[in-house]
Backbone atoms as SQL, in Angstrom:
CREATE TABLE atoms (id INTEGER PRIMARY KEY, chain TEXT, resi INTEGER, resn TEXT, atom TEXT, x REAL, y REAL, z REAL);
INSERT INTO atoms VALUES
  (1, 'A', 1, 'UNK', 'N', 15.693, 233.194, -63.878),
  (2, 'A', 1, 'UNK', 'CA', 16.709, 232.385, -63.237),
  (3, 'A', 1, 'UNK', 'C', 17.208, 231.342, -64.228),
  (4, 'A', 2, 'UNK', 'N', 18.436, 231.040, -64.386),
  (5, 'A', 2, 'UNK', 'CA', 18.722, 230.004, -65.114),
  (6, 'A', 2, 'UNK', 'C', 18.770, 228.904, -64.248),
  (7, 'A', 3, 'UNK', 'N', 18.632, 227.773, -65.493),
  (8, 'A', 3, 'UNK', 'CA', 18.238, 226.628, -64.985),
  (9, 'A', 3, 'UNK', 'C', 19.521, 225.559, -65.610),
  (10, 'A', 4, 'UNK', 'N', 19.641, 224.480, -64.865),
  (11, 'A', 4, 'UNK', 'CA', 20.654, 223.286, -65.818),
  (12, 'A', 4, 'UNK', 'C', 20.030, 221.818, -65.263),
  (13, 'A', 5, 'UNK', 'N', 20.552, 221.293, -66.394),
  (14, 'A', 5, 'UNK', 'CA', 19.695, 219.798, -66.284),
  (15, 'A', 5, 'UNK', 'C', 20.824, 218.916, -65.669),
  (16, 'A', 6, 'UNK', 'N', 21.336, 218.190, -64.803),
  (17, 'A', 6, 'UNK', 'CA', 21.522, 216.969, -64.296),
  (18, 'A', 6, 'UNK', 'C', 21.527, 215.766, -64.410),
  (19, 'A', 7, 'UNK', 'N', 22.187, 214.474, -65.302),
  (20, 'A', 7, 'UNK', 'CA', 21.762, 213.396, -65.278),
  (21, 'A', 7, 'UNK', 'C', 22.521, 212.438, -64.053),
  (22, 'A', 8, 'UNK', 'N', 21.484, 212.056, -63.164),
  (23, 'A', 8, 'UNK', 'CA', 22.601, 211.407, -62.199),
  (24, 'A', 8, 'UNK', 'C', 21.490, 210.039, -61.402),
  (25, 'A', 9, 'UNK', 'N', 22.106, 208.909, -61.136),
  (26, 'A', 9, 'UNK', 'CA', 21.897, 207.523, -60.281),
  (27, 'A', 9, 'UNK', 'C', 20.939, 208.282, -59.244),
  (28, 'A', 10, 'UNK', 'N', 19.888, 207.272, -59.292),
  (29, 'A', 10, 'UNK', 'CA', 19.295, 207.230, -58.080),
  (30, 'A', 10, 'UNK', 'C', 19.820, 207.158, -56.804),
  (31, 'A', 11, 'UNK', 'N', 20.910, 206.504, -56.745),
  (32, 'A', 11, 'UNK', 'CA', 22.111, 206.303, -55.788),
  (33, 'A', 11, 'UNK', 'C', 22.806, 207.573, -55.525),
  (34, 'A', 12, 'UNK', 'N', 23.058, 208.290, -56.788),
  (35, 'A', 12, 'UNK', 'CA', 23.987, 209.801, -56.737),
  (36, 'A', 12, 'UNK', 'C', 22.908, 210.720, -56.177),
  (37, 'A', 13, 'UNK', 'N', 21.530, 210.295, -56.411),
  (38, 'A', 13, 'UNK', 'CA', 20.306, 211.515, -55.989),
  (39, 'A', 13, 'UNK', 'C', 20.286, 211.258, -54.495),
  (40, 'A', 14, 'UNK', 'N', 19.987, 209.906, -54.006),
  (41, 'A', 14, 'UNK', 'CA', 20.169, 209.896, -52.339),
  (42, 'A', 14, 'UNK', 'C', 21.518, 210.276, -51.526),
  (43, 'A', 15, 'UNK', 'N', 22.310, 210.113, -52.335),
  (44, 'A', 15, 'UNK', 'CA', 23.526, 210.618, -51.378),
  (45, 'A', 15, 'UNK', 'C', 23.732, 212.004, -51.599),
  (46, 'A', 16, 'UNK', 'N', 23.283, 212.874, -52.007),
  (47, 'A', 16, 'UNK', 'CA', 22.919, 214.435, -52.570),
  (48, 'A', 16, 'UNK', 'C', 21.991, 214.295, -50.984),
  (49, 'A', 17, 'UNK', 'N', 20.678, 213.983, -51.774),
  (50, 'A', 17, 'UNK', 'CA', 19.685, 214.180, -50.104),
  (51, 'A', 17, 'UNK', 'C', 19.868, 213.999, -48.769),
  (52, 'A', 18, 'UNK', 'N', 21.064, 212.862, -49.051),
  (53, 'A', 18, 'UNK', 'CA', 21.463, 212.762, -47.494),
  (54, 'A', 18, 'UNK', 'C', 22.276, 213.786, -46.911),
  (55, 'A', 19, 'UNK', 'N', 23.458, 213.967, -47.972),
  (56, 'A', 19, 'UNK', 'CA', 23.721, 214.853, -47.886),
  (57, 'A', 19, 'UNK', 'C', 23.103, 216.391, -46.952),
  (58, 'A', 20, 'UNK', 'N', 21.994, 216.957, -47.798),
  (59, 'A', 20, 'UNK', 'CA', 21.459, 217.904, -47.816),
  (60, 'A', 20, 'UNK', 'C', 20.619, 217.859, -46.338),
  (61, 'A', 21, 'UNK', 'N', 20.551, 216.931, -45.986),
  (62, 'A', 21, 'UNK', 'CA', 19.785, 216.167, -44.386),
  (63, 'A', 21, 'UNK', 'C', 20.423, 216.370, -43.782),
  (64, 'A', 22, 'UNK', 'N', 22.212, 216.385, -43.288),
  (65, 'A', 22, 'UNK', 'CA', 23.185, 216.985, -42.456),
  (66, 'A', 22, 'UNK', 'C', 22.625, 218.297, -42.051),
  (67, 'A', 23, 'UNK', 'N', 21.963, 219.612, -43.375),
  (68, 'A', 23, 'UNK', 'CA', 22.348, 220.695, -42.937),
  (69, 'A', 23, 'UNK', 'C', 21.116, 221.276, -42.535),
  (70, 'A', 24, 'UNK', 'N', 20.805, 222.229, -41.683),
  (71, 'A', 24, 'UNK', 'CA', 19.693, 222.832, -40.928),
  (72, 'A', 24, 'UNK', 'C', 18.458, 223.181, -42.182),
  (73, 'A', 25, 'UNK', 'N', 17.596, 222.426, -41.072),
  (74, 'A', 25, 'UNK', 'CA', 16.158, 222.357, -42.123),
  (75, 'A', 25, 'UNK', 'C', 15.988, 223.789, -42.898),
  (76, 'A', 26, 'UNK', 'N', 15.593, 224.700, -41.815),
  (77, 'A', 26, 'UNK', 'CA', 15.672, 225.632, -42.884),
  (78, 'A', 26, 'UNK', 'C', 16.473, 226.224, -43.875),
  (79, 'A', 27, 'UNK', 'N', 17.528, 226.103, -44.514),
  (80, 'A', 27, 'UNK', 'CA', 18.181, 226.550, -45.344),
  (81, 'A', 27, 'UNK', 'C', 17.889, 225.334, -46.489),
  (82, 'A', 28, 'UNK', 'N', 17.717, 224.305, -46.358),
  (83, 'A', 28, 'UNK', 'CA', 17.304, 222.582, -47.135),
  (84, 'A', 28, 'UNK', 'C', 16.087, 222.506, -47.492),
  (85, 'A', 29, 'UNK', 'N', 15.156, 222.399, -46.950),
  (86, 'A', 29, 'UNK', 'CA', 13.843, 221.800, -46.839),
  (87, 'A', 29, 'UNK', 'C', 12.719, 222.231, -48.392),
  (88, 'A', 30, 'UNK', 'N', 13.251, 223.376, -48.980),
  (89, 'A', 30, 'UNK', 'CA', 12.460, 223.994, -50.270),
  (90, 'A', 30, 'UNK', 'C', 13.207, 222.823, -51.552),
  (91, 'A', 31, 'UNK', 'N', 14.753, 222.929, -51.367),
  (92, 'A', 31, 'UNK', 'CA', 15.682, 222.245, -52.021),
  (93, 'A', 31, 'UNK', 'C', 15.592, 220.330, -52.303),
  (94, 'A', 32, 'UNK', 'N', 15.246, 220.263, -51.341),
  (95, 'A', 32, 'UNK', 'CA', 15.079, 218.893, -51.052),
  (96, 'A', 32, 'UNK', 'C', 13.815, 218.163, -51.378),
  (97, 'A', 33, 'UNK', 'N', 13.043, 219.379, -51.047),
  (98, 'A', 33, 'UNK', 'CA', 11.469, 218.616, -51.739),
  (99, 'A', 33, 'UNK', 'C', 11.484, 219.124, -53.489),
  (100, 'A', 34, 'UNK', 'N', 12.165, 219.752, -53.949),
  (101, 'A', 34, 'UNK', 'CA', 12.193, 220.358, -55.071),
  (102, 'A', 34, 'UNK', 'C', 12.891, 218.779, -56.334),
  (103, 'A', 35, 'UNK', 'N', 14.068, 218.149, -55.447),
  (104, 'A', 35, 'UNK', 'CA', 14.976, 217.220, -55.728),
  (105, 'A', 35, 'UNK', 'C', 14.101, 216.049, -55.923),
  (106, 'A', 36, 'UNK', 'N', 13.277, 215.917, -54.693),
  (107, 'A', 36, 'UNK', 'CA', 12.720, 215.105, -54.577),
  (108, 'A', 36, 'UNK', 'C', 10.799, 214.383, -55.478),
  (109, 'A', 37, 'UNK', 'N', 10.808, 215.755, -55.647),
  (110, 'A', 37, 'UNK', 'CA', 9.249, 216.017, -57.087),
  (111, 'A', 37, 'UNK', 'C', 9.860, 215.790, -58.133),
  (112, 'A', 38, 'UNK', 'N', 11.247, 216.646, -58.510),
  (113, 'A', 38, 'UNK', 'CA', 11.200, 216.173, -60.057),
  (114, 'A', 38, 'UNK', 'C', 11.917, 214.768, -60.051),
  (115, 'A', 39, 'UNK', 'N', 12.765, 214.419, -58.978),
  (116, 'A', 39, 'UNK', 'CA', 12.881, 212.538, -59.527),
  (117, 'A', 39, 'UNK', 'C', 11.418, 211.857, -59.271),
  (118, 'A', 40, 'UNK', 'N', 10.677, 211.789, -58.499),
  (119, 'A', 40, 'UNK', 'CA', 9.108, 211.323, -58.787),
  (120, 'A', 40, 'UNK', 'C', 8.867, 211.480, -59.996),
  (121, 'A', 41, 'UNK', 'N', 8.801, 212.524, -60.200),
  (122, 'A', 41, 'UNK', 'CA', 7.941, 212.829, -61.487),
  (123, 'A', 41, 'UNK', 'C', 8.354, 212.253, -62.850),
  (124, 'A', 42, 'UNK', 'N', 9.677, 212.252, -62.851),
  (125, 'A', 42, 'UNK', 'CA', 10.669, 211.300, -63.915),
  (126, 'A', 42, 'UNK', 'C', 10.441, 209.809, -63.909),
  (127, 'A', 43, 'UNK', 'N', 10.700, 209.331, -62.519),
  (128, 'A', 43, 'UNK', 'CA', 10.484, 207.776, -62.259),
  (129, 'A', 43, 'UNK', 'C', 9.027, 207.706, -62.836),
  (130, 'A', 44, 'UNK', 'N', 7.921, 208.570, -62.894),
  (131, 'A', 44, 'UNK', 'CA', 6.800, 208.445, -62.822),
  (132, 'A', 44, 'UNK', 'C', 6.149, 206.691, -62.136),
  (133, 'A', 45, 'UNK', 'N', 6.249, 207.203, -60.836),
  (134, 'A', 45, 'UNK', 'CA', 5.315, 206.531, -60.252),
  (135, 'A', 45, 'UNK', 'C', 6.748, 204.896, -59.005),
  (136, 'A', 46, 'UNK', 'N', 7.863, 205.235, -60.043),
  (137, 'A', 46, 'UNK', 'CA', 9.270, 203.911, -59.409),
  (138, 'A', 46, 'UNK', 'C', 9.218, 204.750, -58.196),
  (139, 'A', 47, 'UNK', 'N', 9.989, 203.539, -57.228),
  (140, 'A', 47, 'UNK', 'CA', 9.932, 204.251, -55.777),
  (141, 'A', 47, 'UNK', 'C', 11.258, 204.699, -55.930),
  (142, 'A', 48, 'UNK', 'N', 11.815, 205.856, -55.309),
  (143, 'A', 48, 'UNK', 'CA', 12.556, 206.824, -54.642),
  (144, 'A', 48, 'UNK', 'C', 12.542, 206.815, -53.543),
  (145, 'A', 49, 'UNK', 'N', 13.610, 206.258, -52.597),
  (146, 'A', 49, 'UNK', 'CA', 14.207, 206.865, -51.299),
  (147, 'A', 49, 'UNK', 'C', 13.785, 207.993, -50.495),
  (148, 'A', 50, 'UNK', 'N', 13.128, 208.474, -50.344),
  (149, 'A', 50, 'UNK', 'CA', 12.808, 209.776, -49.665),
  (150, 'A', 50, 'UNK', 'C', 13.733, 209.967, -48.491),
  (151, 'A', 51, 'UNK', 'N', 14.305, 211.156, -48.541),
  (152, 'A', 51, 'UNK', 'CA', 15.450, 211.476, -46.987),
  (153, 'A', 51, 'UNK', 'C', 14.177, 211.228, -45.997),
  (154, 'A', 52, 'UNK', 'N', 14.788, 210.912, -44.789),
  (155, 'A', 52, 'UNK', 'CA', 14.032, 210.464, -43.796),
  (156, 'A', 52, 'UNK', 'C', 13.650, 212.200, -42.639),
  (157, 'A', 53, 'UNK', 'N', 12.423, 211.608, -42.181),
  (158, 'A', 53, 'UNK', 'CA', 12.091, 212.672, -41.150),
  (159, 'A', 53, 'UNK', 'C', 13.304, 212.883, -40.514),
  (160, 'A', 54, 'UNK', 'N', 13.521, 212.208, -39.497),
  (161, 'A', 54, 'UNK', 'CA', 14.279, 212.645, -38.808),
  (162, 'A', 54, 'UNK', 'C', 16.117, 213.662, -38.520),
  (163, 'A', 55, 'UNK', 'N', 16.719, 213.052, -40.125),
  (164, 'A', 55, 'UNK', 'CA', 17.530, 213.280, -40.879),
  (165, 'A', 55, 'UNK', 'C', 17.010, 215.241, -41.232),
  (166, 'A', 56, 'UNK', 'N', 15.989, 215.596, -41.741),
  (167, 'A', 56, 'UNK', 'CA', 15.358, 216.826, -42.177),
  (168, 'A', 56, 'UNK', 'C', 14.774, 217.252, -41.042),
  (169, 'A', 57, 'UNK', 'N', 14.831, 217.472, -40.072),
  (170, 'A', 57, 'UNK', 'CA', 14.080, 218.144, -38.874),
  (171, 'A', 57, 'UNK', 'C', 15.275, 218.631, -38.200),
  (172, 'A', 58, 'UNK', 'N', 14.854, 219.873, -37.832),
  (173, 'A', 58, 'UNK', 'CA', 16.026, 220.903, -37.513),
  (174, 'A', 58, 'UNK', 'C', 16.535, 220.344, -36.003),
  (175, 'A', 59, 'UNK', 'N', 17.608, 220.695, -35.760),
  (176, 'A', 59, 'UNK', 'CA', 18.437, 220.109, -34.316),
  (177, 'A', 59, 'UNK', 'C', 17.702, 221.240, -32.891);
């Protein structure tokens, strides 16, 4: 699979996730935690926004 790198605001990464929180968990939920490990893992250890439960739980 190819891959591409991204440089974007913590600000541009939550409004992506929120984004991605509009649309039905299952089609999101692999995507979003995927978004959400590698900015952790970058910040190593800075806090990140996490999309909220409720926002990611299917309708």
């Amino acid at each position: 699979m190819n891959e591409i790198t991204l440089k974007l605001t913590i600000e541009e990464v939550n409004l992506i996730l929120n984004a991605l929180g509009e649309q039905p968990f299952a089609q999101v939920h692999q995507l979003v935690a995927k978004v959400q490990t590698q900015g952790s893992n970058q910040l190593q250890g800075g806090e990140v926004e996490p999309i909220s439960e409720e926002k990611a739980k299917p309708d």
